[in-house]
Biopython code that builds the backbone (N, CA, C, O; Angstrom):
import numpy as np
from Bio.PDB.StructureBuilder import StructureBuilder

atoms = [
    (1, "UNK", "N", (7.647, 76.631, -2.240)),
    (1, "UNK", "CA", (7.951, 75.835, -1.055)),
    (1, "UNK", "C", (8.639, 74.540, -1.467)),
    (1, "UNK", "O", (8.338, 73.953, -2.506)),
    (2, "UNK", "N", (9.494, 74.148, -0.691)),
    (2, "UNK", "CA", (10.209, 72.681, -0.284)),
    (2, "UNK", "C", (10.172, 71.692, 0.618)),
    (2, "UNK", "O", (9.590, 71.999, 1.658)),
    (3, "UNK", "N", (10.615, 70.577, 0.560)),
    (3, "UNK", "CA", (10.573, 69.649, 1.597)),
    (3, "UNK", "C", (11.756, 69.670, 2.714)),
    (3, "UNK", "O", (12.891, 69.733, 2.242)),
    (4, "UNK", "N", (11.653, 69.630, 4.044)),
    (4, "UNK", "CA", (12.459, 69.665, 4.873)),
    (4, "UNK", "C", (13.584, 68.653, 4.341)),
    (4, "UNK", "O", (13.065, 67.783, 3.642)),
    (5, "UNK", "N", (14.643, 68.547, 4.438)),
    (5, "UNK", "CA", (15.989, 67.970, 4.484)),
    (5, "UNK", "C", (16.020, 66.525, 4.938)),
    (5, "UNK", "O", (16.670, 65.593, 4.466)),
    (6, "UNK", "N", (15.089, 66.545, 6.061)),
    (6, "UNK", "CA", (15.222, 65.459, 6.686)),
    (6, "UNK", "C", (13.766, 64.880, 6.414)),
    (6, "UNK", "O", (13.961, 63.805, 5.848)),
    (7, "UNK", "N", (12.824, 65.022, 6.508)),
    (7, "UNK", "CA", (11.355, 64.408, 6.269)),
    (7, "UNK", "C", (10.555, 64.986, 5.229)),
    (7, "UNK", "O", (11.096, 66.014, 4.821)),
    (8, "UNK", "N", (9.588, 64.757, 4.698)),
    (8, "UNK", "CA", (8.694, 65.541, 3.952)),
    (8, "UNK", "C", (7.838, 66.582, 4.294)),
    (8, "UNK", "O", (6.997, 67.030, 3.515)),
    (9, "UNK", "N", (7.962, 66.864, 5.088)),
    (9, "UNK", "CA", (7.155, 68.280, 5.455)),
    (9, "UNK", "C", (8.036, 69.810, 4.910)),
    (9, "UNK", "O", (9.214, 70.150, 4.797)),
    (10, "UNK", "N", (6.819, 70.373, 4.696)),
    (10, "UNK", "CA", (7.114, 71.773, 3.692)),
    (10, "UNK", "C", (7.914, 72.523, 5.052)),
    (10, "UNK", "O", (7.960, 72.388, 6.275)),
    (11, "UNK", "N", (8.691, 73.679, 3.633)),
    (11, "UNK", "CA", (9.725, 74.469, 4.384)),
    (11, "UNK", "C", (9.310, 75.707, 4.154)),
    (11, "UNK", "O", (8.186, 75.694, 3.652)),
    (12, "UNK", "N", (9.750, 76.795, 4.311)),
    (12, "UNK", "CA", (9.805, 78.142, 3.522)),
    (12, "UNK", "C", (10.680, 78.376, 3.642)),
    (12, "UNK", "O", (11.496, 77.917, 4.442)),
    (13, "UNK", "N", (10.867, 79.720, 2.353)),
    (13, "UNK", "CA", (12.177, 79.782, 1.979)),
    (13, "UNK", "C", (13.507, 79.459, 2.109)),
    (13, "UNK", "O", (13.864, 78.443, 1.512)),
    (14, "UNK", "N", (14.345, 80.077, 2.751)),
    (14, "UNK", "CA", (16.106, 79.236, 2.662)),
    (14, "UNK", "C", (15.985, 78.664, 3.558)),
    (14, "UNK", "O", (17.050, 78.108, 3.825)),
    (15, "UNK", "N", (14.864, 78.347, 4.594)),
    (15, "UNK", "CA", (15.071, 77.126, 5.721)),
    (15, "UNK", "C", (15.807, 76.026, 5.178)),
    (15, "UNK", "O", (15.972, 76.042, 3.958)),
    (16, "UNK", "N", (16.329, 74.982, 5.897)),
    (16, "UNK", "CA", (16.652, 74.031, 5.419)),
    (16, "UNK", "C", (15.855, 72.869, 5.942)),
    (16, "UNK", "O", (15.849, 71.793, 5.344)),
    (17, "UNK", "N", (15.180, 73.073, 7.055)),
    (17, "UNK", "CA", (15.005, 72.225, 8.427)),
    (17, "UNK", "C", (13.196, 72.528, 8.228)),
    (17, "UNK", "O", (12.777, 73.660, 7.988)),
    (18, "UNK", "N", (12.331, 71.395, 8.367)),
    (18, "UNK", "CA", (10.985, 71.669, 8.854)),
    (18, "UNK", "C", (10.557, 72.641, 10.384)),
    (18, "UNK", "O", (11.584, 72.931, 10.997)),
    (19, "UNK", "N", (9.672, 72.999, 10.847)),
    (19, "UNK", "CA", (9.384, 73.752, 12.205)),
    (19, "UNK", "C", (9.718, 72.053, 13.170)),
    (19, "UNK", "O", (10.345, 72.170, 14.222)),
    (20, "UNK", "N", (9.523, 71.421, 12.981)),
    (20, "UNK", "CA", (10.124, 70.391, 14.174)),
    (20, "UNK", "C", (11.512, 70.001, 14.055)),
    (20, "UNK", "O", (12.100, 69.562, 15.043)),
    (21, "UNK", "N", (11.994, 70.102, 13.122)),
    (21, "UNK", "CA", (13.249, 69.596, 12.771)),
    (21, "UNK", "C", (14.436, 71.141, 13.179)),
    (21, "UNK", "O", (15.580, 71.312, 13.599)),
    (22, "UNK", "N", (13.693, 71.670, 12.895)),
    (22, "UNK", "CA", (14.049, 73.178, 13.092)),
    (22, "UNK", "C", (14.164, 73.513, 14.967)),
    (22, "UNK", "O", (15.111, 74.118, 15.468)),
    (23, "UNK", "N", (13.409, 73.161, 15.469)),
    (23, "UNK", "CA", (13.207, 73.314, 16.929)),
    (23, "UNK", "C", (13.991, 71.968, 17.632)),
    (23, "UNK", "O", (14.322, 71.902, 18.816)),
    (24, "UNK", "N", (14.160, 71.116, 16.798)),
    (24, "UNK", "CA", (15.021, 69.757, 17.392)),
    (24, "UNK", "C", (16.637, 70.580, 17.288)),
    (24, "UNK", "O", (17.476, 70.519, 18.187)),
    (25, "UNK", "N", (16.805, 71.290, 16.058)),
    (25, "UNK", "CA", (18.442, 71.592, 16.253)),
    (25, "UNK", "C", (18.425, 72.745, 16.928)),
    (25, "UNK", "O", (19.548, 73.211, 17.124)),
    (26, "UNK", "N", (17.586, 73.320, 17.320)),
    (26, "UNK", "CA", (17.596, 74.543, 18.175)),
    (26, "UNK", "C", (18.521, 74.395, 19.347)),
    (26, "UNK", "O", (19.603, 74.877, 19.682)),
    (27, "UNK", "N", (17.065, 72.938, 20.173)),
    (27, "UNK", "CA", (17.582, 72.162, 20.938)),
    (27, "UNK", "C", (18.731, 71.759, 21.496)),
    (27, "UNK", "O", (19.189, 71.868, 22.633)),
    (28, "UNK", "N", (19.245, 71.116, 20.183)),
    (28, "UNK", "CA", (20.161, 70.509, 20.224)),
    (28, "UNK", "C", (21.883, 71.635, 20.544)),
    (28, "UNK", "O", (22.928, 71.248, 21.068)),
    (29, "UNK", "N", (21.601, 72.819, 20.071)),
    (29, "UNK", "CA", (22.619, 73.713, 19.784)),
    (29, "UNK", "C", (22.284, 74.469, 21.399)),
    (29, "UNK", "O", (22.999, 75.471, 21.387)),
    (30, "UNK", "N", (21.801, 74.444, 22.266)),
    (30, "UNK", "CA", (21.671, 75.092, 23.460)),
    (30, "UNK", "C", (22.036, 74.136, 24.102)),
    (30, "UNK", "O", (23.097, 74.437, 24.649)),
    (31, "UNK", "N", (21.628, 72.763, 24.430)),
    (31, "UNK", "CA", (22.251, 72.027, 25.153)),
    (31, "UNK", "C", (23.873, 71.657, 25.256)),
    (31, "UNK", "O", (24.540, 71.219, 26.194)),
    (32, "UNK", "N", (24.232, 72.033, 23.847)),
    (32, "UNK", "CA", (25.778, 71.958, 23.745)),
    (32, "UNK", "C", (26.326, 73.045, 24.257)),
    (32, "UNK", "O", (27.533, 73.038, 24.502)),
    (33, "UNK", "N", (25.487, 74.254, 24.529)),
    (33, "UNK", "CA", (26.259, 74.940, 25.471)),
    (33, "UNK", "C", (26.517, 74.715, 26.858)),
    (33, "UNK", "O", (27.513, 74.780, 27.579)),
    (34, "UNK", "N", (25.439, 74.458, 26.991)),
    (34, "UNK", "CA", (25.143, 73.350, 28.804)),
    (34, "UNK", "C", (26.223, 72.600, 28.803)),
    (34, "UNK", "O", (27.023, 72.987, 29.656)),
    (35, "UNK", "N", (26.647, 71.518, 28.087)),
    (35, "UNK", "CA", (27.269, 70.266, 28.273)),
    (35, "UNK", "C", (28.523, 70.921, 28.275)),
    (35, "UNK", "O", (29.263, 70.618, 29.211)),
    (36, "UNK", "N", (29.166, 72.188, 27.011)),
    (36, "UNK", "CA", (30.408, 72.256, 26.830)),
    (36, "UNK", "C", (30.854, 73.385, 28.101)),
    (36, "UNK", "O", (32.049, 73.415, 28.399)),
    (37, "UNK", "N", (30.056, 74.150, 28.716)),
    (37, "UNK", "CA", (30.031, 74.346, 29.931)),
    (37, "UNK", "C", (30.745, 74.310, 31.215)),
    (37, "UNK", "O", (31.686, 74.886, 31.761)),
    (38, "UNK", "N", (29.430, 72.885, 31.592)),
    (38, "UNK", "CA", (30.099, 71.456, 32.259)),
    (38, "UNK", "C", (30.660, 70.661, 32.344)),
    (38, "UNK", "O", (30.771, 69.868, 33.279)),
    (39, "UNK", "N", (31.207, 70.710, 31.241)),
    (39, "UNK", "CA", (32.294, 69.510, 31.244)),
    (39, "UNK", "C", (33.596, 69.895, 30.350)),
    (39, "UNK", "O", (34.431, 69.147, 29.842)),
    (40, "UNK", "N", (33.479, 71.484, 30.324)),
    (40, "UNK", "CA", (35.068, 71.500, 30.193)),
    (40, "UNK", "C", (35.251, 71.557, 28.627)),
    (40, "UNK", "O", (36.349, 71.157, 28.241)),
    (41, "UNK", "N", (34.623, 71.862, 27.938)),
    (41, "UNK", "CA", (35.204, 72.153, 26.515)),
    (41, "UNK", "C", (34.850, 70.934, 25.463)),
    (41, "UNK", "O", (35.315, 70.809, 24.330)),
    (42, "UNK", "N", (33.844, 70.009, 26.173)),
    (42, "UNK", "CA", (33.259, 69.062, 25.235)),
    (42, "UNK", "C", (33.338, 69.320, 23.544)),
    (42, "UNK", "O", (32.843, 70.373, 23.142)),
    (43, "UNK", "N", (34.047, 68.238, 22.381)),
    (43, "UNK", "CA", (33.811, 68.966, 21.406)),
    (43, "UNK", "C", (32.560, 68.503, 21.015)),
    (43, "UNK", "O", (31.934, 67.688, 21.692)),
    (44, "UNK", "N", (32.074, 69.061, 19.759)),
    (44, "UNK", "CA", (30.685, 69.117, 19.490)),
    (44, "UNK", "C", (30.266, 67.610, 18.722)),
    (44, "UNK", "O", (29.146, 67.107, 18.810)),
    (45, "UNK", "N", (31.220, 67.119, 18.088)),
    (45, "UNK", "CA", (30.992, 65.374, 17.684)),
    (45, "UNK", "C", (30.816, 64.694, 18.573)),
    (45, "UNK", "O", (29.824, 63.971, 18.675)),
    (46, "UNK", "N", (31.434, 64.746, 19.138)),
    (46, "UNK", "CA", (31.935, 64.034, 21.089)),
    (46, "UNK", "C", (30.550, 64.077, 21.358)),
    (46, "UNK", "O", (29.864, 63.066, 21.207)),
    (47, "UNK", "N", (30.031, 65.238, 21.775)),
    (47, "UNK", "CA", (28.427, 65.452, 22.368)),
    (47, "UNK", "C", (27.560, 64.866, 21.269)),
    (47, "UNK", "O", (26.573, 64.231, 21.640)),
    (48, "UNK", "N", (27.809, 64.999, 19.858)),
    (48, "UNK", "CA", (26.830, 64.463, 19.458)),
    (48, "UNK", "C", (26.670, 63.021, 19.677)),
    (48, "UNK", "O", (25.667, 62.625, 20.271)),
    (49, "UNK", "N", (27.670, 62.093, 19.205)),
    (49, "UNK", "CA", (27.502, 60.726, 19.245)),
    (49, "UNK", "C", (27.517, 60.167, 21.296)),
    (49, "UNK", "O", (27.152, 59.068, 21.715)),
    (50, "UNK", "N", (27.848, 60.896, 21.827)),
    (50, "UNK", "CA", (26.858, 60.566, 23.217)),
    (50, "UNK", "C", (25.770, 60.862, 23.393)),
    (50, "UNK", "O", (25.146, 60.364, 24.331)),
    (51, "UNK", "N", (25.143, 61.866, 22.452)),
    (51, "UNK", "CA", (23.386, 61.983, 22.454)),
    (51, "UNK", "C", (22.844, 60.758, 21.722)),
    (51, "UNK", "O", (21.778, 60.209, 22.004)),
    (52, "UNK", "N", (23.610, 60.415, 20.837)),
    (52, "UNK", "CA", (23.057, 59.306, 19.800)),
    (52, "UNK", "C", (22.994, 58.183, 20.539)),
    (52, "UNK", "O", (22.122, 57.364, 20.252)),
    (53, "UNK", "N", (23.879, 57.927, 21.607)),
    (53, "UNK", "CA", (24.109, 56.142, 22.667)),
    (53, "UNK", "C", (23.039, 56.525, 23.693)),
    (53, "UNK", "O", (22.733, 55.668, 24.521)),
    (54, "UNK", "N", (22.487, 57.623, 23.725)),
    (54, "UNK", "CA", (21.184, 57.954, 24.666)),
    (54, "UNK", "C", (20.011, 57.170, 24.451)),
    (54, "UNK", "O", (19.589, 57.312, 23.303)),
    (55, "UNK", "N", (19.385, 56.445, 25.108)),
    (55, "UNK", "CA", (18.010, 55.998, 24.533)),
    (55, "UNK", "C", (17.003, 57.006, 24.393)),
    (55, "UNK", "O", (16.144, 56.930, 23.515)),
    (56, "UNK", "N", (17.075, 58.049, 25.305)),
    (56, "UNK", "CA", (15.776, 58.860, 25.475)),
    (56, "UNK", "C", (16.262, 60.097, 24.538)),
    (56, "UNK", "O", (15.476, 61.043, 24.590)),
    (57, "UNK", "N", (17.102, 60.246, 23.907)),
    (57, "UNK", "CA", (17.262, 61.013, 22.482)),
    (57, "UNK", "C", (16.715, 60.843, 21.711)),
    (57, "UNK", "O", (16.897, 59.902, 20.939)),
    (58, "UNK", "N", (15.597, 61.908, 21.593)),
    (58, "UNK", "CA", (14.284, 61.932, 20.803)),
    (58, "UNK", "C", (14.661, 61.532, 19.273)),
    (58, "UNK", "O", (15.817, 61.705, 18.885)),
    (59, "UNK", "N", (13.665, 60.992, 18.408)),
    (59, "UNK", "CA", (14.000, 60.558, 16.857)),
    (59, "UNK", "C", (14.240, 61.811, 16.016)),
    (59, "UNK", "O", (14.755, 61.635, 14.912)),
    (60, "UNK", "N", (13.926, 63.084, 16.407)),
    (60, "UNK", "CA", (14.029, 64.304, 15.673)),
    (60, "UNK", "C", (15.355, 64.608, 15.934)),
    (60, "UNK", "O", (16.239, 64.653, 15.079)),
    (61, "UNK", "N", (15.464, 64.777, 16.896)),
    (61, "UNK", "CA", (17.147, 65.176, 17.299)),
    (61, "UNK", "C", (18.144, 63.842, 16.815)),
    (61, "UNK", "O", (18.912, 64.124, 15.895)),
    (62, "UNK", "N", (18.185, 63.011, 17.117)),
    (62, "UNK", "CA", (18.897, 61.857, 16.178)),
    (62, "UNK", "C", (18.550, 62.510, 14.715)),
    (62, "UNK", "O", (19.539, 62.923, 14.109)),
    (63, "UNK", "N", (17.614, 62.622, 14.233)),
    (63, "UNK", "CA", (17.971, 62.497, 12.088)),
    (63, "UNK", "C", (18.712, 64.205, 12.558)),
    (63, "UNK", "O", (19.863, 64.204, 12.121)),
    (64, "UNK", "N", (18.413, 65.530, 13.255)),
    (64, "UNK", "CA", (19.365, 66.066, 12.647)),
    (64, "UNK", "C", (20.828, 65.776, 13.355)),
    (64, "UNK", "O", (21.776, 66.118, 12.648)),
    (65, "UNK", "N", (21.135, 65.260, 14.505)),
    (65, "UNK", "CA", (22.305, 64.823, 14.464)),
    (65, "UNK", "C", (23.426, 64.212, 13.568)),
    (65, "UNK", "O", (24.595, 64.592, 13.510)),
    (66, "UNK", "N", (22.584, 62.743, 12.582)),
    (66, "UNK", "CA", (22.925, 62.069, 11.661)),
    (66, "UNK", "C", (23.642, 62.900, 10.428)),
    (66, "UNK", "O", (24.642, 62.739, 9.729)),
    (67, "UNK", "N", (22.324, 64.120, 10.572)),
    (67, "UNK", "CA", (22.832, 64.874, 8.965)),
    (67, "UNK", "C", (23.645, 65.860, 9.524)),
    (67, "UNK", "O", (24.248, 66.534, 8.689)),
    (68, "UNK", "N", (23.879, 66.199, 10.949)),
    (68, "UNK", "CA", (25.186, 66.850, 10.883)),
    (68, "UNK", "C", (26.696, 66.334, 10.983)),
    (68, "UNK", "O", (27.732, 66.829, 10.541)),
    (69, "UNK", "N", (26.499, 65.357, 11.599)),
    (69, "UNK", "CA", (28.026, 64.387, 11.245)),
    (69, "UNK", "C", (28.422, 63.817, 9.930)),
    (69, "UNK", "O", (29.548, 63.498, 9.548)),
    (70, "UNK", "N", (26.931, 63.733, 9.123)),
    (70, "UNK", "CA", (27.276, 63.489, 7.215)),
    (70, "UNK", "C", (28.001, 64.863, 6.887)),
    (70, "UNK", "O", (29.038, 65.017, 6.242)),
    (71, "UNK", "N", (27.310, 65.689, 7.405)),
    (71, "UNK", "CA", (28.721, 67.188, 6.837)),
    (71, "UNK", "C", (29.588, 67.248, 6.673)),
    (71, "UNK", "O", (30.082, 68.330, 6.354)),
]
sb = StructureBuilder()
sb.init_structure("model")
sb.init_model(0)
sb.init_chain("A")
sb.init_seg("    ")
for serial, (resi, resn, name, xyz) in enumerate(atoms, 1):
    if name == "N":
        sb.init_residue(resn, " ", resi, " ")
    sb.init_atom(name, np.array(xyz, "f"), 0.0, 1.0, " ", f" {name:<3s}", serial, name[0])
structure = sb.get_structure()
């Protein structure tokens, strides 16, 4: 076993993501279908850094946001 990517909590195998961190980008990857949807072809940076100017954008979904725009 390993440490999640983003926090110290254990992983298994090729996960990259802890079970919360894991369920935050779940999240995060369904709502971008919603948004790109609704609004016409939103790109996916675009949506992210307007989730990030959100206040009520949970702290899990912000760190994996962060580490997907470091990509």
């Amino acid at each position: 076993m390993k440490d999640c990517k983003l926090c110290d909590n254990m992983i298994e195998n090729v996960e990259k993501f802890c079970k919360s961190h894991k369920s935050a980008a779940k999240n995060l990857d369904l709502g971008y279908e919603i948004w790109r949807n609704r609004l016409d072809s939103i790109e996916r940076e675009e949506y992210l850094k307007t989730l990030l100017e959100i206040s009520t954008t949970g702290t899990l979904v912000k760190q994996v946001i962060m580490n997907e725009l470091r990509e």
